[in-house]
C-alpha positions as CSV (number, residue, x, y, z in Angstrom):
1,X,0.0,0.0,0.0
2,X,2.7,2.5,0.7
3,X,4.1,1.6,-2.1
4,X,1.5,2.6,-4.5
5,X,1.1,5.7,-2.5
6,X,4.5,6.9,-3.3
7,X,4.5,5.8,-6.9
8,X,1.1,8.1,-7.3
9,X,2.9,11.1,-5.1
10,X,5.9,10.6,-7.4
11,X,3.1,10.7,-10.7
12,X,1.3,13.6,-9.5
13,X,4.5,15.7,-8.7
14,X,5.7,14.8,-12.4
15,X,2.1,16.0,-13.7
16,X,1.4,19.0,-11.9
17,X,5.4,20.3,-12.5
18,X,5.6,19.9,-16.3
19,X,2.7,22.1,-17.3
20,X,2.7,22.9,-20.9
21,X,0.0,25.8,-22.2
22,X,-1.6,24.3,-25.3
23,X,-3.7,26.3,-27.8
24,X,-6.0,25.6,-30.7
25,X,-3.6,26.5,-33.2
26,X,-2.0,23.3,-32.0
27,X,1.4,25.7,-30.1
28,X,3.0,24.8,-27.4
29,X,5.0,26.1,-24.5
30,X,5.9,26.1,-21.0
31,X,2.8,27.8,-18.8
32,X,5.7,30.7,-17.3
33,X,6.3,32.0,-20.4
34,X,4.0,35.1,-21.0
35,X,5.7,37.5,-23.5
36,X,7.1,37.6,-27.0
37,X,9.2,39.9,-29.0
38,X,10.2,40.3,-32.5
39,X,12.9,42.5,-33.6
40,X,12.6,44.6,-36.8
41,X,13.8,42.1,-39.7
42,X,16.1,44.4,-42.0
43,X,16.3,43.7,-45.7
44,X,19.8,42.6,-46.5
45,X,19.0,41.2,-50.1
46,X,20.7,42.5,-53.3
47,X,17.2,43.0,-54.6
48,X,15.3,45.1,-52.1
49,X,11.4,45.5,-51.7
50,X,11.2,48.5,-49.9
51,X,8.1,47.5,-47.8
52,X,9.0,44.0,-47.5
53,X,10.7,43.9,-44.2
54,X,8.2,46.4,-42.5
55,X,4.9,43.8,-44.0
56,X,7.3,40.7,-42.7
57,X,7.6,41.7,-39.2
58,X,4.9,43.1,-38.7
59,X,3.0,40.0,-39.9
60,X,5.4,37.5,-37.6
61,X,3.6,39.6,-34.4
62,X,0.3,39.3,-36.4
63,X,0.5,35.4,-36.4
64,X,2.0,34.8,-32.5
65,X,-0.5,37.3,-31.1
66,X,-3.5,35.6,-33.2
67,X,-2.3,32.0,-32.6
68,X,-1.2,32.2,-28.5
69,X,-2.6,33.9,-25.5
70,X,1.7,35.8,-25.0
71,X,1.8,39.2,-24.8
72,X,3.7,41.2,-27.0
73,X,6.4,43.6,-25.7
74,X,9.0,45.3,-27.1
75,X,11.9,43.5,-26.6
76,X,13.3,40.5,-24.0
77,X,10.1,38.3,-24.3
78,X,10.0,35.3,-22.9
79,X,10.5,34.4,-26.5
80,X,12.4,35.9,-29.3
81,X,12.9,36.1,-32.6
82,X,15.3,38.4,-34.2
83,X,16.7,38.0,-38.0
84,X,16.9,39.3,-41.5
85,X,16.0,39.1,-45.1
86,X,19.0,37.6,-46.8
87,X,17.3,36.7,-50.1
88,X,14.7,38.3,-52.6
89,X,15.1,37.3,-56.3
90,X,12.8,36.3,-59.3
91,X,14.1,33.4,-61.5
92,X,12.2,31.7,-64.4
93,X,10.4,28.6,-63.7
94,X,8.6,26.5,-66.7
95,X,10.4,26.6,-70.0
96,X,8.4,26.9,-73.0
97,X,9.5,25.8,-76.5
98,X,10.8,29.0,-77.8
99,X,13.1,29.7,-74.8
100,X,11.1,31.8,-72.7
101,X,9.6,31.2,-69.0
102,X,5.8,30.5,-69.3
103,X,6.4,31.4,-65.6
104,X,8.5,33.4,-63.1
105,X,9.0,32.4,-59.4
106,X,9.8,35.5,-56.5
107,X,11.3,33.6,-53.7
108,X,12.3,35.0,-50.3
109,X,14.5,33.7,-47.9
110,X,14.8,34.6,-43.8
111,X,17.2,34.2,-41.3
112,X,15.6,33.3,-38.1
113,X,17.0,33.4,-34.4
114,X,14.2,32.6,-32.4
115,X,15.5,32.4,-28.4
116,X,13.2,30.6,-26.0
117,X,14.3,31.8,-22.3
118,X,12.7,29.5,-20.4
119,X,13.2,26.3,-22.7
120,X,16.8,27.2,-24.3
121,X,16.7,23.6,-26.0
122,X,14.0,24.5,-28.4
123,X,15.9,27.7,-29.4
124,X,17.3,27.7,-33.1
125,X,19.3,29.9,-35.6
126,X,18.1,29.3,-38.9
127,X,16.5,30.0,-42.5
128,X,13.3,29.7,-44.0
129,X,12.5,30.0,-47.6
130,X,9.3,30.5,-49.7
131,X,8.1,31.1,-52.9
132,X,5.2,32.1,-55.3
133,X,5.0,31.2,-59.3
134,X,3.1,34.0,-61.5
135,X,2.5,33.9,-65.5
136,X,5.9,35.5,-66.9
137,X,3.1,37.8,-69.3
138,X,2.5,39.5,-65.9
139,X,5.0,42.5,-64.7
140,X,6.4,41.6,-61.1
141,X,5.3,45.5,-60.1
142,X,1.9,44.1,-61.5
143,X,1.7,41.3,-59.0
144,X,4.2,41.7,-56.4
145,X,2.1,43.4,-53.7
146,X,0.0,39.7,-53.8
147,X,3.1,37.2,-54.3
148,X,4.4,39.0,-51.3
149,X,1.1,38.1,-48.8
150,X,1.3,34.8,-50.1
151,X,5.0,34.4,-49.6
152,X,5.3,36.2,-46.0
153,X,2.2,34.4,-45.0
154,X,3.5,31.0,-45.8
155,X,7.1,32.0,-44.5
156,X,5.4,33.0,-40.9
157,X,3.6,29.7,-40.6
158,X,6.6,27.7,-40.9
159,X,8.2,29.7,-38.5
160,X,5.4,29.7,-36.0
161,X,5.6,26.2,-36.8
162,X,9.3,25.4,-36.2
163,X,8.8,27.5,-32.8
164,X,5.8,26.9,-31.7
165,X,4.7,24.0,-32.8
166,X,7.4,21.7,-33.2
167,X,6.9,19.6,-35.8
């Protein structure tokens, strides 16, 4: 019998120690962490988008704040990420038989160093890349405002994903 009680003392201990928040959006994190920051992610690309870094970041805060119940601050959340732009280029895609692209890809690529202060082990330093296709007849000015939601929107998931979520 006192056996048994010590091995359900030992359990609940374990249990009520280890609490992990989780949300709908399927995150997960350690129930003392309450904040978040994210630093302004300059554009360090030899092709610049002007707005690109400002629609980025600010859309990084968008998806944390909508997707967890952490408070954004300015800076020294409980979790972090900090990073830049390093690549923003078009390059043709699908071939067509008299040597043009029947499409054109704009791809962007981030440098992420996301810091978790309470669980260091789940901190990383690392990129992400995305992209969007579009019909080569198109201009990019044409159609770069929308291959830009598409790309930073995908690009944030992954890394609320890779943070967050750890899949």
């Amino acid at each position: 019998m006192m056996k048994h009680l010590k091995i359900l003392f030992l359990l609940v201990m374990f249990v009520t120690s280890c609490k992990i928040n989780y949300t709908f959006s399927g995150a997960s994190y350690t129930a003392d962490t309450q904040t978040f920051s994210v630093s302004y992610f300059q554009n360090q690309s030899t092709l610049i988008n002007p707005s690109l870094s400002n629609v980025f970041t600010e859309a990084l805060k968008d998806r944390i704040n909508a997707q967890t119940k952490l408070k954004l601050v300015q800076q020294n959340g409980d979790i972090q990420y900090e990073g830049e732009i390093t690549n923003y280029q078009v390059m043709p895609q699908s071939i067509q038989g008299n040597q043009t692209a029947a499409l054109n890809r704009l791809s962007v690529t981030v440098h992420v160093k996301f810091i978790n202060t309470k669980t260091p082990t789940s901190s990383f330093d690392r990129s992400f890349t995305q992209f969007s296709d579009y019909e080569s007849s198109k201009s990019l000015s044409s159609v770069e405002d929308e291959l830009i939601k598409d790309i930073v929107d995908k690009l944030t998931q992954d890394i609320f994903n890779a943070s967050l979520v750890n899949w």
